[in-house]
N, C-alpha and C positions, 0 to 999 in steps of 0.2 A: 878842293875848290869849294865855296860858302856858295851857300842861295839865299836867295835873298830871303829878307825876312819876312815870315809870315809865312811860306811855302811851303810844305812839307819836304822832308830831303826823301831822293829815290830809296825805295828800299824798304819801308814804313809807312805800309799803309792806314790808311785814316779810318776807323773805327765809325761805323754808322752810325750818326746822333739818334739816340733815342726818344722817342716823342714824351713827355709830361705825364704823368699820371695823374691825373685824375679822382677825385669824386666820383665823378659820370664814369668814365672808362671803367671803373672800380664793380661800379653798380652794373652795368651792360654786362663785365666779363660775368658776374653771380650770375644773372639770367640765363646767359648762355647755357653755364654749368648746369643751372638749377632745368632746363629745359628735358634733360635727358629722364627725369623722373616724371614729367607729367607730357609728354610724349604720346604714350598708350591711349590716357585719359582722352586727350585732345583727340583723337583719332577717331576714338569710339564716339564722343561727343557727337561729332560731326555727322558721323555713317548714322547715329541713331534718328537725326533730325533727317536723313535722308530716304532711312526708311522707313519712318512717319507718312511721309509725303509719297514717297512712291506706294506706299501702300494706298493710302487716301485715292490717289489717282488712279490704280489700277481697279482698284473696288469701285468707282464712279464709272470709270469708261466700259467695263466690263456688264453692270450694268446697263448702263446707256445703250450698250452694244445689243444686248437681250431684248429690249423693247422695243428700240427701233429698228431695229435689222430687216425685221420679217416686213415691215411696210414699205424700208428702203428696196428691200431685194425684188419685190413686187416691179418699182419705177425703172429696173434697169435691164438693157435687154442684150442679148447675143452674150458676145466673151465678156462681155464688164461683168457680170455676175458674179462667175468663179474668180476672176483676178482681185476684185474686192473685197472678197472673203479669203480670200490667201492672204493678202496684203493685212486684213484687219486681224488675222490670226495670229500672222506672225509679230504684227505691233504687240497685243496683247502678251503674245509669250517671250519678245525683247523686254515687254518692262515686267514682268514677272520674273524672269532671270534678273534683272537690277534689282530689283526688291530683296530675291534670293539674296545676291552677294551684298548689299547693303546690310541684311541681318548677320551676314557672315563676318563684314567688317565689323559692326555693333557690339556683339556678341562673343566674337571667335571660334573657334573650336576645341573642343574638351582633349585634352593631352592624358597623356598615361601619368602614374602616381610615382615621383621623384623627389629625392632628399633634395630640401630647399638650402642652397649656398648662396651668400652675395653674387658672386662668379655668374653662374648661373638662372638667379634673378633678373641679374642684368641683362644675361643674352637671351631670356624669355621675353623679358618684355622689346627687349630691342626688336626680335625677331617679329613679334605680334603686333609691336605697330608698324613694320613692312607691309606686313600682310593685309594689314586691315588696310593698309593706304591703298595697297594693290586690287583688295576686291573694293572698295571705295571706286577706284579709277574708271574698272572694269561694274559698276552699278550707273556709273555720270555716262559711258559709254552705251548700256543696255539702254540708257532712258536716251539719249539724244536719238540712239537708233528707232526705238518703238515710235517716238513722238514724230518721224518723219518719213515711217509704214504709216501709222494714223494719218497723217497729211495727204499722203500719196491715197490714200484711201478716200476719202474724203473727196479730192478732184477726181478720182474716175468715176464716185458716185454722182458731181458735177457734171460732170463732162459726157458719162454714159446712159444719165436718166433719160428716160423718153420723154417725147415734146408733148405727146397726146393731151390736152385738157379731158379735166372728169366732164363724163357724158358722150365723148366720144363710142365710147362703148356700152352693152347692154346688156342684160343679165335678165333671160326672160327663161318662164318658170312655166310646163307648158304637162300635159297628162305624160308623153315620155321621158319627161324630163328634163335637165335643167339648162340650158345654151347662152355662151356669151358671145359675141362677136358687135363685126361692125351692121348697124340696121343697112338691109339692102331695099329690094323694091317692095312696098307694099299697096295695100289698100283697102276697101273697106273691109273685106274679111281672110286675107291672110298676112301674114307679117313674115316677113323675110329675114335672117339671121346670116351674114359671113362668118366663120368662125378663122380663127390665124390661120389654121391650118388651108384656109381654100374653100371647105366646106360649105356647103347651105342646108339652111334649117328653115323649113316653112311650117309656122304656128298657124293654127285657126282661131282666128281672136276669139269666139266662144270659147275657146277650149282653153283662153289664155289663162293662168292663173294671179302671174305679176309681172311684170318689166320694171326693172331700175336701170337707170345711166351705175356708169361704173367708170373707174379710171383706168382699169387694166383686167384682161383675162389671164 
């Protein structure tokens, strides 16, 4: 039995038309090829610029963290204290662990001493920029986490500072010594002192030495 023309007859099937070659296609497939040799490079490139910056940033915050801490810790009162310093502890040592693996990715790590084969060139470096992609991954991941202990940090120090204005408190300096609290009842020759704790401290303004407001005991 004939089919018609232009059909294919059962039995022979029809070979996939191949798409045109190319210039461009030519040039793409080289890249591709040519990508497995600078691979490593590109890896390291990248981790090096990252741990530039995370360093930058950790030496800054770490910092920043040493000077103002002791005046922050001062403004805040009950459990915000310790939970702010946990929280900033832990920020600091998430990006100092990214920093770590970002030099790790940069850099690598030093292997034992092997005869050099193509074979083997290849599956070194194959293997090395795995690695470096993965502590790369595992340095984006360190830094997102610390930057959002830092955050968390930052609002309890918001949110837990005391409301007190400076002068609230007092800081008077007296022959036994020294007492802060809030001013209680005084007059023309004793001065009164509450201290946090409940406490009273009665100065004799003769005896007094100084009094300054303060923002906090």
């Amino acid at each position: 039995m004939s089919t018609p023309q232009g059909e294919p007859q059962s039995g022979n099937p029809v070979p996939p038309v191949q798409p045109p070659v190319t210039l461009n296609s030519k040039r793409w497939a080289q890249r591709a090829d040519s990508l497995q040799f600078t691979e490593l490079s590109s890896v390291r490139s990248v981790a090096q610029n990252w741990r530039t910056g995370l360093a930058g940033l950790t030496s800054l915050l770490s910092v920043t963290s040493i000077v103002v801490a002791p005046g922050v810790a001062d403004r805040l009162n009950g459990v915000c204290r310790p939970i702010a310093g946990v929280l900033a502890l832990a920020g600091l040592l998430a990006l100092l662990y990214g920093t770590w693996q970002a030099m790790s990715a940069a850099f690598g790590v030093t292997g034992g001493a092997v005869r050099i084969t193509g074979e083997r060139l290849r599956k070194w470096e194959s293997d090395s920029a795995g690695q470096g992609a993965a502590a790369l991954a595992r340095a984006r991941r360190a830094t997102l986490t610390g930057l959002v202990l830092l955050i968390a940090t930052t609002a309890v120090v918001f949110f837990g500072a005391t409301t007190n204005p400076v002068g609230t408190f007092v800081r008077a300096e007296g022959p036994s010594g020294s007492f802060c609290g809030h001013l209680g009842h005084s007059d023309a020759e004793k001065l009164e002192i509450i201290g946090n704790d409940g406490s009273i401290h009665q100065l004799d303004l003769k005896e007094l030495k100084s009094i300054q407001p303060t923002s906090s005991c």
